[in-house]
C-alpha positions as a Python dict, from the first residue, in 0.01 Angstrom:
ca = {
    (1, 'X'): (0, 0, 0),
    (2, 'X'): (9, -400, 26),
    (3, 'X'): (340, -500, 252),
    (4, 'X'): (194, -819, 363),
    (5, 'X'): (282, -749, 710),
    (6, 'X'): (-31, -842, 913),
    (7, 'X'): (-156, -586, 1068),
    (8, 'X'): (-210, -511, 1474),
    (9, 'X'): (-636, -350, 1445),
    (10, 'X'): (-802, -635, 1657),
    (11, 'X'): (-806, -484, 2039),
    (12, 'X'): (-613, -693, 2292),
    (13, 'X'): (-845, -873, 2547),
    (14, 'X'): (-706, -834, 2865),
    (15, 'X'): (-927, -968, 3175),
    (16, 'X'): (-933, -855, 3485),
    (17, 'X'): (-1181, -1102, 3586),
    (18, 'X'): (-1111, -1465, 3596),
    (19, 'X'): (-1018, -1777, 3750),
    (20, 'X'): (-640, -1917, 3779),
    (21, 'X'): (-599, -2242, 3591),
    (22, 'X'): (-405, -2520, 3861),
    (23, 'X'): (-266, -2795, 3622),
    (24, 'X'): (-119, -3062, 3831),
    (25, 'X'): (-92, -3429, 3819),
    (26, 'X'): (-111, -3484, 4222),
    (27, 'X'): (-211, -3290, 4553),
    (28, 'X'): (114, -3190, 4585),
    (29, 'X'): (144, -3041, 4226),
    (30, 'X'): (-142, -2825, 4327),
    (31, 'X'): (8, -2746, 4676),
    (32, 'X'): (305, -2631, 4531),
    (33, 'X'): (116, -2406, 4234),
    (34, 'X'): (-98, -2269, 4560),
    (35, 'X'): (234, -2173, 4743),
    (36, 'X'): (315, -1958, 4406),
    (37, 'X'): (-23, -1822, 4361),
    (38, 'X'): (7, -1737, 4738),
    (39, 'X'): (377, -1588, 4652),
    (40, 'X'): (267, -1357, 4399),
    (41, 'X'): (16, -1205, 4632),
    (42, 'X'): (252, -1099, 4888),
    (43, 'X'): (513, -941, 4632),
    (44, 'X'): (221, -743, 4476),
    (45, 'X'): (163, -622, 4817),
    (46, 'X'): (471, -482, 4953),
    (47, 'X'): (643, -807, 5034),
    (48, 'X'): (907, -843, 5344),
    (49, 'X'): (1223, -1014, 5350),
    (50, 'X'): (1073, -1244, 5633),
    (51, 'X'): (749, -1333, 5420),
    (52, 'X'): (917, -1372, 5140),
    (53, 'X'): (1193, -1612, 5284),
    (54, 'X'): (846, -1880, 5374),
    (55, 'X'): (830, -1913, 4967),
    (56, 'X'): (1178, -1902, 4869),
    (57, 'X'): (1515, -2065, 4956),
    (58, 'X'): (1802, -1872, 5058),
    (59, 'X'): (2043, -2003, 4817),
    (60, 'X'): (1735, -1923, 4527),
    (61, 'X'): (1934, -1841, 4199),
    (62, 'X'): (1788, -1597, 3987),
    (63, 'X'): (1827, -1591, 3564),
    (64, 'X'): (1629, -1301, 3497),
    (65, 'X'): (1849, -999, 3438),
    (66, 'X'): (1629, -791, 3601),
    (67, 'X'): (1682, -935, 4010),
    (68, 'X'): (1972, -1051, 4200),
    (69, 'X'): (1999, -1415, 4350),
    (70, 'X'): (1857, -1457, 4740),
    (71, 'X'): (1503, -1385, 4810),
    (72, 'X'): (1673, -1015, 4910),
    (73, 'X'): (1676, -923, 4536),
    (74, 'X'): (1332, -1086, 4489),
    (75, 'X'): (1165, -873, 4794),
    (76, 'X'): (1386, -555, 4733),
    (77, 'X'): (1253, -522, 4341),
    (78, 'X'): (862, -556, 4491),
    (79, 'X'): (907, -319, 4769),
    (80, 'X'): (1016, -55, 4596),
    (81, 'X'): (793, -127, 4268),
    (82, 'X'): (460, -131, 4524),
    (83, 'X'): (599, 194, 4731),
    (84, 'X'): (586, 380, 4386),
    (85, 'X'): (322, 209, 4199),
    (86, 'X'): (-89, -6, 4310),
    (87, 'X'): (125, -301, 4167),
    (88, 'X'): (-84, -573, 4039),
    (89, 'X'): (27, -954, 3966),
    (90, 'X'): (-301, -1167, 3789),
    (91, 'X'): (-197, -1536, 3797),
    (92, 'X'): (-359, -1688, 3487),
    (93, 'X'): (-254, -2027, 3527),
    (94, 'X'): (2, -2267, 3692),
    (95, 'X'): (159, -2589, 3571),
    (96, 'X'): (355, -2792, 3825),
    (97, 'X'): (518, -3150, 3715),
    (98, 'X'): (697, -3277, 3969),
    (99, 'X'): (999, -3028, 4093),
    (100, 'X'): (912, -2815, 3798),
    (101, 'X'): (644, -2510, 3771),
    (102, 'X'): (566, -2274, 3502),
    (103, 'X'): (343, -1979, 3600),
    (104, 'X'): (165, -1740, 3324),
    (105, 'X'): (92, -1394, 3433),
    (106, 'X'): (-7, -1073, 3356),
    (107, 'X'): (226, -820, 3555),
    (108, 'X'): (18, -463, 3575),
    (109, 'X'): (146, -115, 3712),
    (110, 'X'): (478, -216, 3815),
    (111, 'X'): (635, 96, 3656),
    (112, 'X'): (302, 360, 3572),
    (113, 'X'): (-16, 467, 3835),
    (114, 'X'): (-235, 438, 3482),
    (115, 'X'): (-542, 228, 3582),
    (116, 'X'): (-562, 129, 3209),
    (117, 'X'): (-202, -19, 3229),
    (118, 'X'): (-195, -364, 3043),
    (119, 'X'): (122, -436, 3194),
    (120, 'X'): (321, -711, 3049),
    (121, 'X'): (308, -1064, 2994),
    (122, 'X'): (501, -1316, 3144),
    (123, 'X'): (594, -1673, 3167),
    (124, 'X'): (777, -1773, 3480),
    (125, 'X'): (971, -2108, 3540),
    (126, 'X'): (1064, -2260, 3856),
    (127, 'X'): (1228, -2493, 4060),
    (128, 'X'): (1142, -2676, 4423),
    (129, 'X'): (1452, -2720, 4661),
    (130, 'X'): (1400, -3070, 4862),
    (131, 'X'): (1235, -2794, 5123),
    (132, 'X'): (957, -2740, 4908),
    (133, 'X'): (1097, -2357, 4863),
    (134, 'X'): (1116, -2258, 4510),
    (135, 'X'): (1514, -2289, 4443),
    (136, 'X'): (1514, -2133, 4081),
    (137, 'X'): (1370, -1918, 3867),
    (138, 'X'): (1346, -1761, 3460),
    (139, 'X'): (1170, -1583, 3327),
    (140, 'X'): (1039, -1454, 2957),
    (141, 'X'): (846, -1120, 2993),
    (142, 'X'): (738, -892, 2724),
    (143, 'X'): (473, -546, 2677),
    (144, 'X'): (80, -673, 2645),
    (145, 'X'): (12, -376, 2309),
    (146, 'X'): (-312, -248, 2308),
    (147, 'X'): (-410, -406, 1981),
    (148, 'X'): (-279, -721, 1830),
    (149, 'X'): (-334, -883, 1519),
    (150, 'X'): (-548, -1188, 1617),
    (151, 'X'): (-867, -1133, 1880),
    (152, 'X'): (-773, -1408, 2125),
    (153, 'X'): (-591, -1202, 2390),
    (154, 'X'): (-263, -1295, 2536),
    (155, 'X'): (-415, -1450, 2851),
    (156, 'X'): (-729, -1630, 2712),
    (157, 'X'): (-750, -1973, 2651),
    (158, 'X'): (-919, -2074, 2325),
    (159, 'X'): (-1023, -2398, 2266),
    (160, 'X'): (-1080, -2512, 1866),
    (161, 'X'): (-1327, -2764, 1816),
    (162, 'X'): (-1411, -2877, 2160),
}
């Protein structure tokens, strides 16, 4: 039966190896997309409050419904995700314009041990405080299926007619 709803049979390329994409338009752009890259590292890892605190302001207001404000709620979430779970945070690319950066990652085994997890997708956007800390942050996050209904993968980068 015809419904004309497209349907989800091409497999969804997920890769685990690969290098993270630093768009910039100055050295301190990419300083400030290395400081996240460098952030995301430590909360995969069982941050601290003291590590965490280097990266983010205390005053750091929070949209995403799923943390509290400070760099407490930040660092609380992580420790107790990476306690439970071998928490893993691939950094696809970063996009920093001035006080403004947009990270997209792929967030893996935050809630299962499954080694096949393919986590979820997510678009982070931030702020820089006058400190260079990141002062804000939101977030749109959503499940990576195992099949989707083009091949390109929600993390690849397909270029047409280059």
């Amino acid at each position: 039966m015809a419904t004309g709803i497209p349907q989800m049979n091409q497999p969804n390329a997920v890769p685990k190896q690969f290098t993270t994409e630093i768009i910039a338009v100055d050295e301190a752009g990419r300083a400030r997309a290395q400081r996240i890259i460098e952030l995301y590292g430590i909360l995969a890892s069982g941050p601290t409050l003291e590590k965490v605190k280097e990266y983010v302001r205390d005053d750091y207001i929070q949209h995403s419904p799923m943390l509290s404000d400070g760099p407490e709620g930040l660092t609380m979430f992580f420790q107790a995700v990476t306690q439970q779970f071998p928490a893993a945070i691939d950094v696809h690319r970063v996009m920093v314009v001035g006080d403004w950066a947009m990270a997209h990652v792929n967030f893996r085994n935050l809630n299962t041990a499954d080694p096949n997890d393919l986590g979820n997708a997510g678009v982070d956007i931030y702020t820089f405080g006058p400190d260079g800390k990141l002062s804000e942050h939101w977030d749109a996050v959503q499940n990576v299926p195992t099949h989707s209904v083009n091949p390109h993968g929600m993390f690849l980068r397909v270029l047409k007619g280059a």
